[in-house]
Backbone of each chain as nested JSON, in Angstrom:
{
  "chains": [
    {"id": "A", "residues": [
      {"number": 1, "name": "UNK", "atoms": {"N": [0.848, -1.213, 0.0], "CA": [0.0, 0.0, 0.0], "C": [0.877, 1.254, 0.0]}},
      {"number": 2, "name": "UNK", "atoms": {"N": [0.796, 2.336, -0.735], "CA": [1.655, 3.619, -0.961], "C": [0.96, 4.338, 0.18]}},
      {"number": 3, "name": "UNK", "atoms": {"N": [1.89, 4.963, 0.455], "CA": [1.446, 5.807, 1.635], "C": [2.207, 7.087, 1.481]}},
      {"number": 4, "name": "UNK", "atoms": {"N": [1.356, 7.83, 1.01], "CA": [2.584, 9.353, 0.811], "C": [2.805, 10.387, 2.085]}},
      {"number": 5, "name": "UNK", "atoms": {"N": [1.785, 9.684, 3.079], "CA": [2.576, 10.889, 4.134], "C": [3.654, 10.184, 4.928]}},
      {"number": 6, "name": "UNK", "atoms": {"N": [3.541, 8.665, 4.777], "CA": [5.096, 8.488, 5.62], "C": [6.11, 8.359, 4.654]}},
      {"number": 7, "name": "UNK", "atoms": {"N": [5.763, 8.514, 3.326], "CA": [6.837, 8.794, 2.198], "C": [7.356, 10.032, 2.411]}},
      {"number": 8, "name": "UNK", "atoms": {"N": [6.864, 10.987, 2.476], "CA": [7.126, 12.424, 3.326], "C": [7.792, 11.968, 4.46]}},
      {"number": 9, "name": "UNK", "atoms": {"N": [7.125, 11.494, 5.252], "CA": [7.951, 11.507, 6.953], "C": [9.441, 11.353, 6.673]}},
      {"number": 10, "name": "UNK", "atoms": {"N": [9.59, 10.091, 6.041], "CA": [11.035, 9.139, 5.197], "C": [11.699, 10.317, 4.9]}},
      {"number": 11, "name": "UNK", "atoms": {"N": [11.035, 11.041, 3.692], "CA": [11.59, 12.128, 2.932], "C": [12.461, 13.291, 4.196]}},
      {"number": 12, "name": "UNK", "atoms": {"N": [11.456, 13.753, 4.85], "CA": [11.877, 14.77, 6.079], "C": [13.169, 14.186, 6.888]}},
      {"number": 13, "name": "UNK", "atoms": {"N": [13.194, 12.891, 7.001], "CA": [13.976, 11.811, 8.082], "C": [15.336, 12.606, 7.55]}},
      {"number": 14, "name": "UNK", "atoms": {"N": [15.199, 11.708, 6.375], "CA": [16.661, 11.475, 5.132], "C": [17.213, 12.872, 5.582]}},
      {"number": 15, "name": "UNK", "atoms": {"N": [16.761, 14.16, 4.856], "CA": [16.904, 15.322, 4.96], "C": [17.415, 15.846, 6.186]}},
      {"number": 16, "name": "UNK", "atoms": {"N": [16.883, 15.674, 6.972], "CA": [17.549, 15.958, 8.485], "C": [18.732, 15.177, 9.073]}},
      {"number": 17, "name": "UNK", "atoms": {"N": [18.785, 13.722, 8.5], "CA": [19.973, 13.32, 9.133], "C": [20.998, 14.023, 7.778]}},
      {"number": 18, "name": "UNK", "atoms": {"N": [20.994, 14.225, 6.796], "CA": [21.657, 14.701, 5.74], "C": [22.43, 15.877, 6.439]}},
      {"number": 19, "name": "UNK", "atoms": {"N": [21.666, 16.959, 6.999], "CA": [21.68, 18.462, 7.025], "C": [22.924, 18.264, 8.05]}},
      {"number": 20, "name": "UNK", "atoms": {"N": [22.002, 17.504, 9.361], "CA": [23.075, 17.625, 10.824], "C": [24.256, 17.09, 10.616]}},
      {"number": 21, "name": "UNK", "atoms": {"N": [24.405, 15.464, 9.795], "CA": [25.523, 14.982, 9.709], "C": [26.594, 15.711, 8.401]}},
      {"number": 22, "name": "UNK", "atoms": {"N": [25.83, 16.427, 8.102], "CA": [27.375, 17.413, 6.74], "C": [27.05, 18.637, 7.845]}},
      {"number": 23, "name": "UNK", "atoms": {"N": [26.393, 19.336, 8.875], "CA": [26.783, 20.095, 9.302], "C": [27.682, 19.602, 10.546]}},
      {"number": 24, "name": "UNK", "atoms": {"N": [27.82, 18.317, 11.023], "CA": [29.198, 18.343, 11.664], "C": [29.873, 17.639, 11.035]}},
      {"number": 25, "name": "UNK", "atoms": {"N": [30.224, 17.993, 9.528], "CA": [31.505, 17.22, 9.079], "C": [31.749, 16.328, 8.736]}},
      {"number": 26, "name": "UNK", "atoms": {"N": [30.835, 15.21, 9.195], "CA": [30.838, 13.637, 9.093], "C": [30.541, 13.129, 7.471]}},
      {"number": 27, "name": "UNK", "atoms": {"N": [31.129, 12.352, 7.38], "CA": [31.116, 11.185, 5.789], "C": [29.693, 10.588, 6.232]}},
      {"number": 28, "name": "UNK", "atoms": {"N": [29.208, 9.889, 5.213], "CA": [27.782, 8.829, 5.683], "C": [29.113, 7.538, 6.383]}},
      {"number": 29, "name": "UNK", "atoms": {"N": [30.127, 7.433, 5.878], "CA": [30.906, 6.84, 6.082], "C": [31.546, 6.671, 7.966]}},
      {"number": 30, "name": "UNK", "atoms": {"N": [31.733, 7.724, 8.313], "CA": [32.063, 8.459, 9.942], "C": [30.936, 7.914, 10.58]}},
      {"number": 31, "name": "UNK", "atoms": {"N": [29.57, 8.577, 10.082], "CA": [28.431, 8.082, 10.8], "C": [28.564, 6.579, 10.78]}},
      {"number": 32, "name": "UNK", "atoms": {"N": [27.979, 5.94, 10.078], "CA": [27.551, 4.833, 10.228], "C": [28.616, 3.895, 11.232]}},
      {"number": 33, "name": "UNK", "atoms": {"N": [30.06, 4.328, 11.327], "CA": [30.66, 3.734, 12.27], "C": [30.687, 3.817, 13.598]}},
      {"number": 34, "name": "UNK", "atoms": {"N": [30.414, 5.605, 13.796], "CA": [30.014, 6.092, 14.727], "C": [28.729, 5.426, 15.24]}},
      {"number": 35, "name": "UNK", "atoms": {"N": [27.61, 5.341, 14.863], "CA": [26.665, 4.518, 14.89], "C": [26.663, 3.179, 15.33]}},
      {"number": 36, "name": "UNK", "atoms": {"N": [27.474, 2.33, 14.291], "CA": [28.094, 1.235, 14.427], "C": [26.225, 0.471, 13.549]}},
      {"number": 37, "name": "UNK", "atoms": {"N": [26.201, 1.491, 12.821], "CA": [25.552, 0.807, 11.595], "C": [25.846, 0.956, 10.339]}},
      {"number": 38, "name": "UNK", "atoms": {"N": [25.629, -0.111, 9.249], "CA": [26.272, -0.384, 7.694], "C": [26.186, 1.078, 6.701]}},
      {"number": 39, "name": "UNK", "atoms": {"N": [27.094, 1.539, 6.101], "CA": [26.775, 2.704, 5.481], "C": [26.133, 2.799, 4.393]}},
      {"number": 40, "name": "UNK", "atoms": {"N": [25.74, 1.647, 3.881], "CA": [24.5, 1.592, 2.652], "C": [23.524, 2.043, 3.21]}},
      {"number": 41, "name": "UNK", "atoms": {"N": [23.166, 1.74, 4.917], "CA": [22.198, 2.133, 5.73], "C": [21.985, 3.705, 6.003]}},
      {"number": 42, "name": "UNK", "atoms": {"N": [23.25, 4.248, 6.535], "CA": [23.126, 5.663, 6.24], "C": [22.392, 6.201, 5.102]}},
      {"number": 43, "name": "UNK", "atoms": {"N": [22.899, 5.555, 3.624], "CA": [22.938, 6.491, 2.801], "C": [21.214, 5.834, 2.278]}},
      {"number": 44, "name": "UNK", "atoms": {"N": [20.954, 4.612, 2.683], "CA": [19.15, 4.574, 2.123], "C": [18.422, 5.141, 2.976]}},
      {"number": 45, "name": "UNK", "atoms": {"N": [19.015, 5.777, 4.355], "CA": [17.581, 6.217, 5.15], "C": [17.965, 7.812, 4.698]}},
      {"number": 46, "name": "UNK", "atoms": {"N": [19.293, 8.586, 4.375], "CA": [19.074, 9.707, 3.845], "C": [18.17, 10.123, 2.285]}},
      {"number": 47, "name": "UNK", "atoms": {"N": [18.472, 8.706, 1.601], "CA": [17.378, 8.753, 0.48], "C": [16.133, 8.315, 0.636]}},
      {"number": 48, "name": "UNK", "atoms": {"N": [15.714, 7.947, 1.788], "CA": [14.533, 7.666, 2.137], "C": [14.0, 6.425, 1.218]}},
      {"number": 49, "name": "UNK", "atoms": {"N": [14.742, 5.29, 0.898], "CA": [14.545, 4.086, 0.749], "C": [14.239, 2.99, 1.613]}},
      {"number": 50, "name": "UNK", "atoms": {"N": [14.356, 3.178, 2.599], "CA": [14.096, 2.268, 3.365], "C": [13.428, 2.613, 4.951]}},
      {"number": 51, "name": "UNK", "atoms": {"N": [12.49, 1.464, 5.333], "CA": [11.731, 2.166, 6.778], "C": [12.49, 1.154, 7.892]}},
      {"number": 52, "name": "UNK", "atoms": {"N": [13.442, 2.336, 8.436], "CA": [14.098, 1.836, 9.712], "C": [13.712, 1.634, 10.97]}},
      {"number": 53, "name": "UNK", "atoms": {"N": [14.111, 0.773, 11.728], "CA": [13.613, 0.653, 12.959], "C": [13.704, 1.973, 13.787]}},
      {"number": 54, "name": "UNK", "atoms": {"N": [13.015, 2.284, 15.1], "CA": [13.176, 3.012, 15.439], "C": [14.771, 2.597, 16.506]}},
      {"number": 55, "name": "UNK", "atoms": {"N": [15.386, 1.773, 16.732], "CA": [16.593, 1.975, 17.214], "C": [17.692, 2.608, 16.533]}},
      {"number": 56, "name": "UNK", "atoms": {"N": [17.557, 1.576, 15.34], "CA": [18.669, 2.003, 14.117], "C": [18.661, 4.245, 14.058]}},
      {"number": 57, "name": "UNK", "atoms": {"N": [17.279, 4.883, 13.966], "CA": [17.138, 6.108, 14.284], "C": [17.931, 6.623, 15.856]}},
      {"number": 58, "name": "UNK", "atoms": {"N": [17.54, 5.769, 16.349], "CA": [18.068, 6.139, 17.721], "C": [19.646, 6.316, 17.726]}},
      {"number": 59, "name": "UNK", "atoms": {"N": [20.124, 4.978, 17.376], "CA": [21.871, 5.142, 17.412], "C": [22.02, 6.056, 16.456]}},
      {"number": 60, "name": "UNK", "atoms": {"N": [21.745, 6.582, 15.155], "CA": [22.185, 7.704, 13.921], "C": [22.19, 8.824, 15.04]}},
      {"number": 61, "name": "UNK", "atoms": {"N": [20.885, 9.226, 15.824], "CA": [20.902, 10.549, 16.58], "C": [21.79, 10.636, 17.483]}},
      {"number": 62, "name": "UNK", "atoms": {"N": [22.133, 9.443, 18.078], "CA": [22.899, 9.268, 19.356], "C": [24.313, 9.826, 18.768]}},
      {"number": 63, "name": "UNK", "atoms": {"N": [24.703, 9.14, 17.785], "CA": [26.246, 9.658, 16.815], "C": [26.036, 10.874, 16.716]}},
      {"number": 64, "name": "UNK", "atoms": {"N": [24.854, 11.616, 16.031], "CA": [25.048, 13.19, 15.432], "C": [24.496, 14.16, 16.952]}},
      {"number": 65, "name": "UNK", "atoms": {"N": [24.817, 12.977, 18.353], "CA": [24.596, 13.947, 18.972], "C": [23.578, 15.18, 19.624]}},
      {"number": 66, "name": "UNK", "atoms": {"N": [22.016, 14.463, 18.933], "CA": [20.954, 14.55, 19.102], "C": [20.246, 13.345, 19.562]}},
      {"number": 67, "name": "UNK", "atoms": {"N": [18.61, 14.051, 20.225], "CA": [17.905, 12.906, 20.12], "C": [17.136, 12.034, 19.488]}},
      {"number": 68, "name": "UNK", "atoms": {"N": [16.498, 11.156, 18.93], "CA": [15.859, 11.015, 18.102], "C": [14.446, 11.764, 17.741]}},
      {"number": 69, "name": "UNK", "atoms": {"N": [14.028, 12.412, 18.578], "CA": [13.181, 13.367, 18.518], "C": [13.633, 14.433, 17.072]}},
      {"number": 70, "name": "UNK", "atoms": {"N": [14.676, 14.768, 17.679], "CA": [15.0, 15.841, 16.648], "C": [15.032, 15.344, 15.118]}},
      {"number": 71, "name": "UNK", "atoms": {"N": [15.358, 13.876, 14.742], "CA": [15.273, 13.428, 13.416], "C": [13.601, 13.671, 12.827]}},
      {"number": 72, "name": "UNK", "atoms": {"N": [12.746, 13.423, 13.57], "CA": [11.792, 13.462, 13.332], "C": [10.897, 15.05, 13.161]}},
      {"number": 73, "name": "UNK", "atoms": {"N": [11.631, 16.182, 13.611], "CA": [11.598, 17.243, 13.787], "C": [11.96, 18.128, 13.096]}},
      {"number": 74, "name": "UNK", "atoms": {"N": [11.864, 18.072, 11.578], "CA": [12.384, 19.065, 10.663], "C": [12.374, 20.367, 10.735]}},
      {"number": 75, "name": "UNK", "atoms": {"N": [11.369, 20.904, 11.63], "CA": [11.542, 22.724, 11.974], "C": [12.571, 22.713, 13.218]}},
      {"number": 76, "name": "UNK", "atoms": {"N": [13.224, 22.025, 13.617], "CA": [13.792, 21.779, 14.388], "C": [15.83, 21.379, 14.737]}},
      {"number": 77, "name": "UNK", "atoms": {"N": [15.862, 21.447, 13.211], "CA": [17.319, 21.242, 12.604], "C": [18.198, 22.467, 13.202]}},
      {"number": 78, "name": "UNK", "atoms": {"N": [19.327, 21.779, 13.941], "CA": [20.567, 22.226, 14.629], "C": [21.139, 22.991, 13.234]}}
    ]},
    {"id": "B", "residues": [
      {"number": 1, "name": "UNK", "atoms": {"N": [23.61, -5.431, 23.258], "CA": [24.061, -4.022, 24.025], "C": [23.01, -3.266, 25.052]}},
      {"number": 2, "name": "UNK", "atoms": {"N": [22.9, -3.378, 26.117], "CA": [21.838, -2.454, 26.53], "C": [21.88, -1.08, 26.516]}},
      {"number": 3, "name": "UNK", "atoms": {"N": [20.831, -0.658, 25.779], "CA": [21.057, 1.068, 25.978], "C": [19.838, 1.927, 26.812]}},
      {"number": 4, "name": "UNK", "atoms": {"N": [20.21, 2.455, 27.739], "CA": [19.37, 2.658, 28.765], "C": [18.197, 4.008, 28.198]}},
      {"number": 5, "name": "UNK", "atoms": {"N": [19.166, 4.921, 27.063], "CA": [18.276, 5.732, 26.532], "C": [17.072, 5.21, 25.771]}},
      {"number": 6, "name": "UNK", "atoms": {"N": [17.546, 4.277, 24.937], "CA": [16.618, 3.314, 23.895], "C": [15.141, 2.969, 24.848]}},
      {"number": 7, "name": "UNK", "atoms": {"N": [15.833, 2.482, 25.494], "CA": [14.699, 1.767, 26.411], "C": [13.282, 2.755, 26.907]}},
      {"number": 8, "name": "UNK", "atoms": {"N": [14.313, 4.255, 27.481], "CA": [13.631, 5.075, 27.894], "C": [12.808, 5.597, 26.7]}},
      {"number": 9, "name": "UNK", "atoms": {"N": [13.456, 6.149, 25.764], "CA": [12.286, 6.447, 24.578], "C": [11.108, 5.478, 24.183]}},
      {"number": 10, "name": "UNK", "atoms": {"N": [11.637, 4.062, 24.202], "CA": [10.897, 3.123, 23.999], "C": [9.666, 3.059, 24.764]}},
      {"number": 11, "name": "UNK", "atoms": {"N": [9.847, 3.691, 26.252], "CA": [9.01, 3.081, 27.934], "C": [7.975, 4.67, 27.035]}},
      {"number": 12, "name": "UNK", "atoms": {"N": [8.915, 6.06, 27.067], "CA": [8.11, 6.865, 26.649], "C": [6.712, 6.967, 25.489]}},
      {"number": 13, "name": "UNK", "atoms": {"N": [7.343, 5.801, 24.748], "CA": [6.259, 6.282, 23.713], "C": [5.188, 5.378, 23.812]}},
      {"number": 14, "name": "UNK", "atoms": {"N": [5.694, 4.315, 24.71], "CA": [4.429, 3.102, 24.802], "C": [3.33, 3.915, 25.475]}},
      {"number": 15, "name": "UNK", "atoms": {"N": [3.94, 4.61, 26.465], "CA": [2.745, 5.826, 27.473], "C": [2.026, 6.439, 26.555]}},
      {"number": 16, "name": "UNK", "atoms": {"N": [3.2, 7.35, 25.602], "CA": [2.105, 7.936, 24.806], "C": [1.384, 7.575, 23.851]}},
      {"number": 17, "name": "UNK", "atoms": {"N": [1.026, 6.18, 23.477], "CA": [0.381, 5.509, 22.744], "C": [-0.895, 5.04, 23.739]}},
      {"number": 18, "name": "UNK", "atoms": {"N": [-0.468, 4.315, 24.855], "CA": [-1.82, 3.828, 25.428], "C": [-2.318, 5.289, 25.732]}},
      {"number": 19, "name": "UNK", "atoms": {"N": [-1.599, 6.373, 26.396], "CA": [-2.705, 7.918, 27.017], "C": [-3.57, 8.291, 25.651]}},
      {"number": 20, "name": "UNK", "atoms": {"N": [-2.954, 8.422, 24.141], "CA": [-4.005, 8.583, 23.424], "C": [-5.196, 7.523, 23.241]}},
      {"number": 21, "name": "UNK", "atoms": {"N": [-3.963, 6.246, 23.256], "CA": [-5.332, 5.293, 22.726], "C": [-6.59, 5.19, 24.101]}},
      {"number": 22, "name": "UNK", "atoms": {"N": [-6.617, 5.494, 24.993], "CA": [-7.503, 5.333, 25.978], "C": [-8.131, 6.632, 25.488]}},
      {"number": 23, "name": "UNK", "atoms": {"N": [-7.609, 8.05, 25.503], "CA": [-8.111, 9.21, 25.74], "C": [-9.196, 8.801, 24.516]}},
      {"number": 24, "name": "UNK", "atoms": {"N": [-8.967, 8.384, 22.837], "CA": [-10.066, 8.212, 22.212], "C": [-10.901, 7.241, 22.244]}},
      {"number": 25, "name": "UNK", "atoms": {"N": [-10.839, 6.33, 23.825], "CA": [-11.908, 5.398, 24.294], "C": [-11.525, 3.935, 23.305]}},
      {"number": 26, "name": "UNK", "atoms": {"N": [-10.394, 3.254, 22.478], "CA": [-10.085, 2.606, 22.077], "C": [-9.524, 1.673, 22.413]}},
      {"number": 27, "name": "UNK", "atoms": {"N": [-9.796, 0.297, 22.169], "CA": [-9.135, -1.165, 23.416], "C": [-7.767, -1.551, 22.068]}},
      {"number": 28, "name": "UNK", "atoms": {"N": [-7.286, -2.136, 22.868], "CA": [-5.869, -2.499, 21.906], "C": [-6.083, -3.201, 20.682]}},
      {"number": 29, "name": "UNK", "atoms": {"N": [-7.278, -3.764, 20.733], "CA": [-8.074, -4.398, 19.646], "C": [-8.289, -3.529, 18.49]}},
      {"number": 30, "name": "UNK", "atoms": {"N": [-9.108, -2.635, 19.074], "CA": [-9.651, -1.481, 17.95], "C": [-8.86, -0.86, 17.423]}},
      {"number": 31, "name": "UNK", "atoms": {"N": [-8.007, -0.413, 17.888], "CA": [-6.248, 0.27, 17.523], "C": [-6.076, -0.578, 16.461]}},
      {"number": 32, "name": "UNK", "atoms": {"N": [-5.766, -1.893, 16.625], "CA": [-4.581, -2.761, 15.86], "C": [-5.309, -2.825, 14.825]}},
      {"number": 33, "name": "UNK", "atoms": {"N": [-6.673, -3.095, 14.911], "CA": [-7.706, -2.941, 13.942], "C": [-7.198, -1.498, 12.6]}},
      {"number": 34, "name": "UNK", "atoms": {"N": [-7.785, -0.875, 13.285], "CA": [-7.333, 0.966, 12.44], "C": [-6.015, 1.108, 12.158]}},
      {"number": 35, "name": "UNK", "atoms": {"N": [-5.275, 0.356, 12.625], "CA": [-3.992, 0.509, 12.138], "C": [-3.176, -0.913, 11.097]}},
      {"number": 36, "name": "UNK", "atoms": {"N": [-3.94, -1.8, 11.038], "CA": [-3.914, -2.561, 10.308], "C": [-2.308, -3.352, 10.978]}},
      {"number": 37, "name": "UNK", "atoms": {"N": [-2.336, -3.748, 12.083], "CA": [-1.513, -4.419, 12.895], "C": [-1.827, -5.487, 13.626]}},
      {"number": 38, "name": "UNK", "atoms": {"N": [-0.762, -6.152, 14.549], "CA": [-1.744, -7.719, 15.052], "C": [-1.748, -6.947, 16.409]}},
      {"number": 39, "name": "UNK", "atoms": {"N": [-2.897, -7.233, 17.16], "CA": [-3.048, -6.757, 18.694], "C": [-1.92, -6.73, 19.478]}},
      {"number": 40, "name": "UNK", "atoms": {"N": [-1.323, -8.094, 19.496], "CA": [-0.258, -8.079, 20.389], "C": [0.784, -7.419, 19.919]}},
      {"number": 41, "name": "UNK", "atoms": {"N": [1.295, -6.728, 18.937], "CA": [2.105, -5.51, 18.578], "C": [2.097, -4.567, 19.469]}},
      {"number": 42, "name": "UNK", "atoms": {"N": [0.414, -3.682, 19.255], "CA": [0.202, -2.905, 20.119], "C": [0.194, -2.817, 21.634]}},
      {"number": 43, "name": "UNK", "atoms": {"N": [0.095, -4.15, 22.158], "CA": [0.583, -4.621, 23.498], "C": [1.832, -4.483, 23.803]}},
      {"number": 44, "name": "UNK", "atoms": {"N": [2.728, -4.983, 23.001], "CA": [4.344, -5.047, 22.687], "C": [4.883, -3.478, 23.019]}},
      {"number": 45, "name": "UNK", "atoms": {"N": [4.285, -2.548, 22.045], "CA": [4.752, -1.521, 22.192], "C": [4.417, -0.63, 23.185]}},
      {"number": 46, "name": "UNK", "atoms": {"N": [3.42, -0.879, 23.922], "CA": [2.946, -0.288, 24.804], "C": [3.417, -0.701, 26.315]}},
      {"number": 47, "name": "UNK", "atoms": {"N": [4.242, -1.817, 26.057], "CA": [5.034, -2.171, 27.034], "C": [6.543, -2.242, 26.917]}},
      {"number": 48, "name": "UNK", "atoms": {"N": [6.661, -1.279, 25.879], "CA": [8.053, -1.109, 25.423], "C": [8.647, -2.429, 25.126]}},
      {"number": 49, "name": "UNK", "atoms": {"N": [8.075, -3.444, 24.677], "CA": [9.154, -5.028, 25.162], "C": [9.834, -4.784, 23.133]}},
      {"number": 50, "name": "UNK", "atoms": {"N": [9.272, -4.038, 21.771], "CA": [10.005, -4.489, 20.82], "C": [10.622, -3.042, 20.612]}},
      {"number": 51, "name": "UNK", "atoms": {"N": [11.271, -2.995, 19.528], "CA": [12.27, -2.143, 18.692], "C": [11.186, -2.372, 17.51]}},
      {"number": 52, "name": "UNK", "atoms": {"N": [9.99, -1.199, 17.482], "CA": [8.71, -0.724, 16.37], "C": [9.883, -0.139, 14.935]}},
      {"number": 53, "name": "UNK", "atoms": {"N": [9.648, -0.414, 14.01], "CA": [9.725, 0.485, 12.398], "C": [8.92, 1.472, 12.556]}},
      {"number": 54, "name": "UNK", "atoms": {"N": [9.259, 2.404, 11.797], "CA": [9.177, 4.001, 11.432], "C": [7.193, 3.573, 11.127]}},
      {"number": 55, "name": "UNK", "atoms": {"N": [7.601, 2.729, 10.234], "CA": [6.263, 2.584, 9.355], "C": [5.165, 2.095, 10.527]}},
      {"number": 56, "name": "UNK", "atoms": {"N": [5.11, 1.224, 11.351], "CA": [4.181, 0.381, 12.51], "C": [3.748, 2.039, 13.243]}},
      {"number": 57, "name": "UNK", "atoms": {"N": [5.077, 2.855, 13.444], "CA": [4.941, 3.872, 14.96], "C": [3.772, 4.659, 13.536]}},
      {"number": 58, "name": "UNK", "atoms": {"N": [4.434, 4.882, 12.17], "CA": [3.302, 5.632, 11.49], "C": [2.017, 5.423, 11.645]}},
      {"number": 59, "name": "UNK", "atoms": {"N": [1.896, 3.941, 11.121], "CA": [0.565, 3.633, 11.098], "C": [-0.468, 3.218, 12.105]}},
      {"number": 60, "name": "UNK", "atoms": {"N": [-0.197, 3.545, 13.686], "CA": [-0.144, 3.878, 15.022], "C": [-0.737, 5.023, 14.553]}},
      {"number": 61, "name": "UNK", "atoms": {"N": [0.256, 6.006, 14.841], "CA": [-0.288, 7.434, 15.068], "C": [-1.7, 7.769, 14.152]}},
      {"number": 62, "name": "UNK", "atoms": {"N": [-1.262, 7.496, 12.818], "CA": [-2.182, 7.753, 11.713], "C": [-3.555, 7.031, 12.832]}},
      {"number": 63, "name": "UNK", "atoms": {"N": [-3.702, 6.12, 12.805], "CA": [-4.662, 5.012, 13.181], "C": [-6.007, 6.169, 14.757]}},
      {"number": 64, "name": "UNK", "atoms": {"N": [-4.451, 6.666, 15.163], "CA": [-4.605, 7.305, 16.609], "C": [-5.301, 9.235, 16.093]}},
      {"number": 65, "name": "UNK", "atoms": {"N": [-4.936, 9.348, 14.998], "CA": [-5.414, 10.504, 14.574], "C": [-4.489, 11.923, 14.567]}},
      {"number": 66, "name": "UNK", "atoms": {"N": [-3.179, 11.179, 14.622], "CA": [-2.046, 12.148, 15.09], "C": [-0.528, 12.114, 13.923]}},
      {"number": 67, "name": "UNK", "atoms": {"N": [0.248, 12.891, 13.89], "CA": [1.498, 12.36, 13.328], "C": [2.286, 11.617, 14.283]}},
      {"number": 68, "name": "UNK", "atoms": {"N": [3.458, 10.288, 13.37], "CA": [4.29, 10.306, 14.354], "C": [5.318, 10.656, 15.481]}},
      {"number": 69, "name": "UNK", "atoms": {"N": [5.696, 12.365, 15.291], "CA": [6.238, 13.066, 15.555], "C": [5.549, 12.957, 17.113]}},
      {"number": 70, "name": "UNK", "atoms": {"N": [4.2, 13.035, 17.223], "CA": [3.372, 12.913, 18.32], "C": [3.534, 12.424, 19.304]}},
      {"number": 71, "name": "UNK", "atoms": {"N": [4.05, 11.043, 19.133], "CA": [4.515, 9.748, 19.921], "C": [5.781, 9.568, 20.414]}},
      {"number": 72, "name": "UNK", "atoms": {"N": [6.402, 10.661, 19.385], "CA": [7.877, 11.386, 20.438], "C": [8.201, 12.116, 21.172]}},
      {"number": 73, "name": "UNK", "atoms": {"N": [7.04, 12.722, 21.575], "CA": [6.772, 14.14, 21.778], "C": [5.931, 13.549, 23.533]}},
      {"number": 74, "name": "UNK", "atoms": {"N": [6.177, 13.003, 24.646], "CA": [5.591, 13.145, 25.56], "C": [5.138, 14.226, 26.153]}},
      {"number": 75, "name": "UNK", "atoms": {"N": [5.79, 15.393, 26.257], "CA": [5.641, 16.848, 26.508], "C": [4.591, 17.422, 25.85]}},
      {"number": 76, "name": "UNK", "atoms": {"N": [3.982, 16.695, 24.677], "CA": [3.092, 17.163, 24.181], "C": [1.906, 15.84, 23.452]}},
      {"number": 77, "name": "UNK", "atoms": {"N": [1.69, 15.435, 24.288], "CA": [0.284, 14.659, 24.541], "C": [-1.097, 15.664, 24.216]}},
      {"number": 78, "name": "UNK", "atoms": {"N": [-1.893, 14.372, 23.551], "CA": [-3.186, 15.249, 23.669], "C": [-4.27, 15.276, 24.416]}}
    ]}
  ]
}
């Protein structure tokens, strides 16, 4: 079933971990180790390919140093 | 790995899932129903015991009449 507002949500996700992690510097590469998750993973939840668990969100925020709240929080970008 | 934050977001949002789902007079049944999930999911999560996808916490909220952003958001319950 297509669902375009959590295709949006996805969309907003990607975008926000995009913004915070090139605004501190980090490779998708840095993150995902930092994380200590796969960097294909980084780079499909910044393209919003794929629907991640909410932990996998949790450790990305935990690395960039936010909470996971804030991924979900696009008026809300550091 | 235990992560004590995980857990806590996890304990958080199960609250704010059962405070809405009660506040709109709904049994875990009727939820899982509207949200097109198996009951004991919504049990699961409401007792923090799994690690929910982006998409389940979506189609929760949606179900609940809210975004998911909502369900991260304890501070702001409805």
């Amino acid at each position: 079933v297509p669902d375009k507002e959590f295709q949006r949500l996805l969309g907003e996700i990607g975008v926000q971990v995009r913004t915070i992690r090139t605004s501190r510097g980090l490779s998708q590469e840095a993150l995902a180790f930092d994380a200590d998750i796969d960097r294909t993973y980084v780079s499909q939840i910044e393209r919003a390919r794929i629907n991640p668990s909410l932990f996998v969100l949790h450790k990305i925020a935990k690395a960039l140093g936010v909470s996971a709240r804030v991924l979900l929080q696009v008026d809300r970008a550091e």
